[in-house]
C-alpha positions in Angstrom: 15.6 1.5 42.7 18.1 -1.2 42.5 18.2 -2.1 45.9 14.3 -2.1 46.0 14.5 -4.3 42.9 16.7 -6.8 45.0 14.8 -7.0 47.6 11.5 -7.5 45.5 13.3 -10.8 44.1 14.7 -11.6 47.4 11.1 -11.1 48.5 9.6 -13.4 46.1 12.1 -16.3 46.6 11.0 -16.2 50.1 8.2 -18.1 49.1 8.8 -19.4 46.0 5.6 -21.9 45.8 3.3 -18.6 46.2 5.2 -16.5 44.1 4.9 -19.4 41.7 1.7 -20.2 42.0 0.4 -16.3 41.6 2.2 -15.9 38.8 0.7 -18.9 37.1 -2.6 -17.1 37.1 -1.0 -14.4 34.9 1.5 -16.9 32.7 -1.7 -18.2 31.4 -4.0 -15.7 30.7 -1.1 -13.9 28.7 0.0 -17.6 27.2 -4.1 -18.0 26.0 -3.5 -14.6 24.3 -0.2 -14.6 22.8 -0.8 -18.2 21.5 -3.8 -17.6 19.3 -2.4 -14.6 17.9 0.7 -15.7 17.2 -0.7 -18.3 15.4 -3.3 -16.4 13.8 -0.7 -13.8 12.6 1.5 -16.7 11.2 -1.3 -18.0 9.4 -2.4 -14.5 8.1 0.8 -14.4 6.7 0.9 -17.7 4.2 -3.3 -16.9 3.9 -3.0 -15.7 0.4 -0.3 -19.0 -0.7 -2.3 -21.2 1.5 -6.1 -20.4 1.0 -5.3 -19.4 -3.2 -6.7 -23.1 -4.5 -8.3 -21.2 -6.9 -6.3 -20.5 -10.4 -5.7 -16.5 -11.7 -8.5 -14.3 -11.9 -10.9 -17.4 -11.2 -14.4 -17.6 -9.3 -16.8 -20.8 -8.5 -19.9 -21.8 -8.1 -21.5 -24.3 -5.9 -24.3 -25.5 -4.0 -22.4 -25.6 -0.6 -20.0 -22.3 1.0 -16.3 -22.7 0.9 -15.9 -23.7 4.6 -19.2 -25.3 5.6 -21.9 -24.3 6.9 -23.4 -25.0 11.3 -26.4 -26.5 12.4 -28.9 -24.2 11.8 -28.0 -23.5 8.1 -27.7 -27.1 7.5 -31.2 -27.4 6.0 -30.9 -24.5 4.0 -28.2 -26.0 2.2 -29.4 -29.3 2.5 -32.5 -28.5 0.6 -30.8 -26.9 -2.7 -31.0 -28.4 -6.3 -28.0 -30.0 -7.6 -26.0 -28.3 -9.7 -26.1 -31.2 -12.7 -23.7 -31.8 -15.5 -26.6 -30.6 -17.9 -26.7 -27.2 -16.2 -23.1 -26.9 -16.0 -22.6 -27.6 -20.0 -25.3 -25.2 -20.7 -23.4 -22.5 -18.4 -20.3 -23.3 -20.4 -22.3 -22.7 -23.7 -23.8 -19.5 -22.6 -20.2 -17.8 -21.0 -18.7 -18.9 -24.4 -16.8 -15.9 -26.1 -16.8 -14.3 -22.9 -14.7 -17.0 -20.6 -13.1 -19.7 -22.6 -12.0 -22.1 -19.4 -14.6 -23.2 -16.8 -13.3 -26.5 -15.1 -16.2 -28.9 -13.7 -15.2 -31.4 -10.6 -17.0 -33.5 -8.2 -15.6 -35.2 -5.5 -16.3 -38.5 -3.6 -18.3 -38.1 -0.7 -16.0 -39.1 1.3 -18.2 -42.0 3.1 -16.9 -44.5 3.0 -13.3 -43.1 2.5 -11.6 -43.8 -0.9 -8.7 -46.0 -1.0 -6.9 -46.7 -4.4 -4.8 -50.2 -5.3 -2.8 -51.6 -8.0 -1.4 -55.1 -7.5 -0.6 -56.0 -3.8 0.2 -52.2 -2.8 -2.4 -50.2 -1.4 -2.9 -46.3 -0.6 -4.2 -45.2 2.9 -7.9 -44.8 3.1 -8.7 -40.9 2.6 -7.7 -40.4 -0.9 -9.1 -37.3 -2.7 -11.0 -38.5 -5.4 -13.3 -36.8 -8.1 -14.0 -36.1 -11.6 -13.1 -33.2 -14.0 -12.7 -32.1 -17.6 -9.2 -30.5 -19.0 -9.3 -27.5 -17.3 -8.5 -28.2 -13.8 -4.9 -27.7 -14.2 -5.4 -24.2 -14.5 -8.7 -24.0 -12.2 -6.5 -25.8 -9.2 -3.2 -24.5 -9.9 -1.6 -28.2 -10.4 0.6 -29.2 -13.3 1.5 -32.6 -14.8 4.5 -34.2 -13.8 4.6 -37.1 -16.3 2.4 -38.3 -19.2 -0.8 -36.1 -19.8 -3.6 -34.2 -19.2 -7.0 -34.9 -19.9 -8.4 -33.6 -23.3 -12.1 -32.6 -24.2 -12.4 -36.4 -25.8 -11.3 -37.9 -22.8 -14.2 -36.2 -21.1 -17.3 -36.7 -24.1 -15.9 -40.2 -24.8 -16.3 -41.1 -20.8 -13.0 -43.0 -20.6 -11.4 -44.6 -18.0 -8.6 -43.1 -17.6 -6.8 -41.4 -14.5 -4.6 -38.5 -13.3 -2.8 -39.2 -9.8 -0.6 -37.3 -7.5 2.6 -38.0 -6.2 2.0 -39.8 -2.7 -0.4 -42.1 -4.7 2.6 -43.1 -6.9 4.9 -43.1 -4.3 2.5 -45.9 -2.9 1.7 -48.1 -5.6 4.7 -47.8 -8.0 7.5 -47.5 -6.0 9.6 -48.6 -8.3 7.9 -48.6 -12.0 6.3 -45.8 -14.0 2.4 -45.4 -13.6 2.0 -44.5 -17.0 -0.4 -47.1 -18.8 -0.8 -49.2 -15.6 -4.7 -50.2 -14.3 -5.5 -48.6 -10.9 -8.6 -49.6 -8.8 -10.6 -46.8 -6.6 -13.7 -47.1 -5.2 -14.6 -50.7 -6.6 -13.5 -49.6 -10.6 -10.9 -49.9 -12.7 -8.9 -46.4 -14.8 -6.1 -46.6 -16.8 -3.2 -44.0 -15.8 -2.4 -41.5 -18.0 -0.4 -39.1 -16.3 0.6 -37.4 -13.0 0.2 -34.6 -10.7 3.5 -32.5 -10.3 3.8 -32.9 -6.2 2.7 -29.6 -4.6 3.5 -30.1 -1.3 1.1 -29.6 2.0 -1.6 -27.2 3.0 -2.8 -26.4 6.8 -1.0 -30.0 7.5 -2.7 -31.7 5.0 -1.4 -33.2 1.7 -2.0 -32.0 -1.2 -0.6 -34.8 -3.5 -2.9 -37.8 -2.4 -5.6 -37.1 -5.3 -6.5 -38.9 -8.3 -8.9 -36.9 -11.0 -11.0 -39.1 -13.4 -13.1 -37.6 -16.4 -16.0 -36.0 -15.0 -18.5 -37.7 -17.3 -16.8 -41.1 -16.1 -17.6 -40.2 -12.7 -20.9 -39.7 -12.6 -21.3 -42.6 -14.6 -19.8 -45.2 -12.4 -21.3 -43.4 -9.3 -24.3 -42.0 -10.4 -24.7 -38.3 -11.1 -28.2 -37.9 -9.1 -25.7 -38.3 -6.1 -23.3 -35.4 -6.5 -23.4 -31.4 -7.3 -20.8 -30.3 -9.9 -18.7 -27.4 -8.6 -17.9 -25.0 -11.5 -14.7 -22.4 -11.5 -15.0 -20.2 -14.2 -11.6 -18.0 -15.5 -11.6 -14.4 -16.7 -9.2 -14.0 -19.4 -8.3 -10.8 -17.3 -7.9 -8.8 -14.1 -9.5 -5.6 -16.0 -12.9 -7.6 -16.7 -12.7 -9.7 -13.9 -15.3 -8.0 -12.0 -17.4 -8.0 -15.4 -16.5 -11.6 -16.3 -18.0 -12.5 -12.7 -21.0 -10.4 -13.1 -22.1 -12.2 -16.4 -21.1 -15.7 -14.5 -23.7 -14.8 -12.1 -26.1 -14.4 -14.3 -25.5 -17.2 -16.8 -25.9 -19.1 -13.5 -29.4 -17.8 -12.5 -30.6 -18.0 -16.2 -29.5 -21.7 -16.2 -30.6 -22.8 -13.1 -34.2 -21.1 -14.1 -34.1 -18.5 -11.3 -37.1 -15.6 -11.2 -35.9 -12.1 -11.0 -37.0 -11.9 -7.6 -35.2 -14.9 -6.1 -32.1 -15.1 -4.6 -29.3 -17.2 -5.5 -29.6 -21.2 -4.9 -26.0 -21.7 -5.0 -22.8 -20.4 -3.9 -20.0 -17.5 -5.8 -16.6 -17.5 -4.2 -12.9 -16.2 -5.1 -9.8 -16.6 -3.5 -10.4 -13.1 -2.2 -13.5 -13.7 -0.8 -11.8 -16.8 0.7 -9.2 -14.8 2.5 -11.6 -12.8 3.5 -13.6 -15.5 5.4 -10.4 -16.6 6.8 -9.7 -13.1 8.4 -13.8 -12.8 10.0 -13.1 -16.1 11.7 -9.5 -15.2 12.7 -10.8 -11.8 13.8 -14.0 -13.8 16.1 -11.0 -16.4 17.5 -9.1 -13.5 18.3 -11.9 -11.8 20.0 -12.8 -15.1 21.9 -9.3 -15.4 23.4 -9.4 -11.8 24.0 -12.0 -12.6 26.7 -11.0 -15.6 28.2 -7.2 -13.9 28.6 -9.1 -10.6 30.1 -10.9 -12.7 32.8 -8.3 -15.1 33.7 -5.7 -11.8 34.1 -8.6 -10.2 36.1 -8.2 -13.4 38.5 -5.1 -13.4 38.6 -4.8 -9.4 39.7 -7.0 -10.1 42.7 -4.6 -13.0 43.3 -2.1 -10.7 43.5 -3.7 -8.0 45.7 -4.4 -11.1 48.1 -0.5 -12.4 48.3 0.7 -9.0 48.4 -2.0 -8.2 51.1 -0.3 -11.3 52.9 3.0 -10.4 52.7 2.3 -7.1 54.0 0.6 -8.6 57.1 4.1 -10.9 57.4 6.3 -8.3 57.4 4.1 -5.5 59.5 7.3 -5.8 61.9 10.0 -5.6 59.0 8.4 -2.3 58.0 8.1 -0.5 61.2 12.0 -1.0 61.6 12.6 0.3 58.4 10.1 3.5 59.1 11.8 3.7 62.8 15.6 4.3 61.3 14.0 6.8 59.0 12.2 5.0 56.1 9.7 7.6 54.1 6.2 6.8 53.3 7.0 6.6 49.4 10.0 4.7 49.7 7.9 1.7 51.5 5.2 2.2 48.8 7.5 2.0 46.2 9.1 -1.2 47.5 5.8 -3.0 47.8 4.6 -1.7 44.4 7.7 -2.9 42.5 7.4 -6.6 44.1 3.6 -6.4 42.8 5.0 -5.2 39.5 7.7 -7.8 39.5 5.8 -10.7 40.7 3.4 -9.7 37.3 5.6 -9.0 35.0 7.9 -11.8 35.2 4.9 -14.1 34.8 4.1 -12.3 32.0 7.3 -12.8 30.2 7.0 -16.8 30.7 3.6 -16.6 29.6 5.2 -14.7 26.0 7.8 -17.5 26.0 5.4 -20.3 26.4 2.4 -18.6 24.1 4.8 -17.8 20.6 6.5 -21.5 21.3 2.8 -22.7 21.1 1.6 -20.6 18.5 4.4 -21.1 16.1 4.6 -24.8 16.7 1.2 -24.9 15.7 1.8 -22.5 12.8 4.7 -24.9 11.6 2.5 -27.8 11.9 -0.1 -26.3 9.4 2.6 -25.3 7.3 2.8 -21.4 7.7 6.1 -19.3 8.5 7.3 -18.7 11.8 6.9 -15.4 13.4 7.4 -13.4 16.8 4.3 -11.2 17.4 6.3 -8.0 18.9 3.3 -5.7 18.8 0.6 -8.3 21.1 4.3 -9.3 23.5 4.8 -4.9 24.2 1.2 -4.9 24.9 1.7 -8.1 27.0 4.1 -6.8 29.2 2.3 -3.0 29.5 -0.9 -4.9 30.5 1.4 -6.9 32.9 2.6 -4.1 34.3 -0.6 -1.9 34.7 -1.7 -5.1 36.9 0.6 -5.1 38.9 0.5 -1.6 39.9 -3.4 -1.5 39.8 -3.8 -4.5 42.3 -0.5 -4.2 44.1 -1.5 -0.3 44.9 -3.9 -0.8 47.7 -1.2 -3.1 49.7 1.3 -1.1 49.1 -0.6 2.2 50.1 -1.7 -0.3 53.5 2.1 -1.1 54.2 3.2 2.4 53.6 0.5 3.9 55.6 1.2 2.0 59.0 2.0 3.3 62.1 5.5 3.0 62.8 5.1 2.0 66.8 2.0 -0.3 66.2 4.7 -2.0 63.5 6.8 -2.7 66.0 5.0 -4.2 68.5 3.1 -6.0 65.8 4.1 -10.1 66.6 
């Protein structure tokens, strides 16, 4: 076997371009494959950190889904009431006793992009702006880093005041405290009155360039018949969670005047039900490079067969010798089969190397923990194998099956 092995890779650097080129075919359908689910199994990994903007135990309502909807359920959405600040404070009054913190926010449209100011120092356009009462702290798992949070008066007294994150200090007071300053957004004036704790980066994206106003202040300078509030509502425990959720729901119906018979005009998520979104569209991209990795190692098998089929034709003289001095018929099948199985196999293995440097580079960019997906890079190199010896079978059972005196003659 080891001298069949060396003359496999002597075989193969022959002709390096072909060998090269044929193993391409398989270094990327296994790169497409190893990539995405290297990726994906990084990012299942930080999913319940990473996807857990929700406080403890807490559940929202909105009128759109969590992670947007396509084309065709555009209109659907589209064509829902508001969820108004009127509806939201009646939901608050009827969950009394039952949940004591429900946190209401808006946020800016986002068109044109919000960008915040104080003196001659500017934020980047893109800021996350929106309105909210005292309890978003606890809704959004943020805490305050200096000065204070909102209180209920802040919220029925519509002031003008102003909770920012980190970057947005880091921009505008870079070296004097926010607290008490006047900060411009969106073409209005707040007063500071505390600040975000920084919290880092989620999927890439920071989480620290956000400023919260009272809610009641936002719709104010903004106008509420433009935005839906979004209402996260906490149960005091895990035990009545379920129960806590249960009554939500149908606070929500009562207050939005829903018949028995219709459905739900808004949306009910949880972090739970978050992760479990993730994983369906994880599991679909999966699926999708499942495919495209089956059909491109399909193409690259019959590439195989062909070069193998090739070199077989090449050295028709090479094997009659070695059948004339007394080569068997297995012998010369197995030394064919094992370049096949070579020549697949090693572009498997750069196709491991190249997919887990992709997927984790990726995974590091949207700020997930590296990992080395052992079980998908076995199967890589089984599937690798079972191709080559699948496709490299028929010229092998060609070159071992010739006749020795038509070999050599053979020019």
């Amino acid at each position: 076997m080891s001298e069949i092995l060396r003359m496999a890779f002597g075989a193969l650097g022959t002709n390096k371009l072909r060998s090269f080129l044929t193993m391409s075919g398989i270094t990327i359908g296994v790169f497409s494959v190893i990539g995405v689910m290297t990726a994906v199994s990084a990012l299942r990994g930080s999913i319940e950190t990473g996807l857990s903007f929700l406080g403890s135990n807490m559940f929202q309502f909105s009128r759109w889904p969590a992670f947007g909807v396509n084309g065709s359920d555009a209109f659907k959405y589209e064509s829902r009431r508001r969820i108004t600040l009127e509806q939201a404070d009646r939901y608050i009054d009827m969950m009394k006793g039952t949940a004591d913190i429900v946190c209401l926010k808006v946020f800016a449209n986002g068109n044109p992009l919000v960008q915040a100011s104080y003196g001659n120092h500017k934020t980047t356009k893109g800021i996350t702006f929106g309105g909210t009462n005292e309890h978003f702290l606890i809704a959004n798992q943020f805490a305050i880093g200096t000065g204070r949070n909102f209180t209920s008066a802040d919220v029925d007294l519509v002031r003008p005041v102003a909770i920012i994150g980190q970057d947005i200090v880091s921009k505008l007071f870079p070296s004097e405290s926010p607290l008490g300053k006047v900060v411009k957004a969106n073409g209005r004036t707040y007063t500071v009155i505390g600040t975000f704790a920084a919290k880092g980066t989620m999927f890439g994206g920071s989480e620290d360039g956000i400023m919260e106003i009272p809610i009641t202040r936002f719709l104010m300078d903004f106008g509420a018949e433009k935005y839906s509030v979004n209402i996260a509502t906490q149960s005091p425990s895990q035990e009545v969670y379920n129960a806590t959720m249960d009554k939500g729901i149908g606070a929500m119906r009562l207050t939005r005047g829903l018949r028995p018979e219709q459905e739900n005009d808004f949306e009910v998520y949880s972090n739970d039900s978050l992760v479990a979104a993730f994983a369906s569209v994880a599991d679909v991209v999966s699926s999708g490079a499942f495919v495209i990795s089956a059909i491109a190692l399909l193409a690259a098998g019959i590439g195989i067969m062909n070069i193998m089929l090739v070199s077989v034709t090449e050295r028709t003289r090479e094997i009659g010798i070695r059948k004339a001095i007394g080569a068997r018929k297995i012998l010369i099948l197995n030394q064919f089969l094992v370049e096949s199985v070579v020549l697949s196999v090693t572009g498997g293995l750069v196709g491991i190397l190249l997919g887990t440097v992709a997927g984790d580079a990726l995974a590091m960019f949207l700020s997930a923990s590296i990992v080395f997906p052992w079980g998908w890079a076995a199967t890589g190199v089984v599937v690798c194998s079972a191709i080559g010896m699948v496709f490299g079978l028929y010229p092998a059972w060609k070159a071992a099956s010739l006749d020795p005196i038509e070999a050599l003659r053979y020019e």
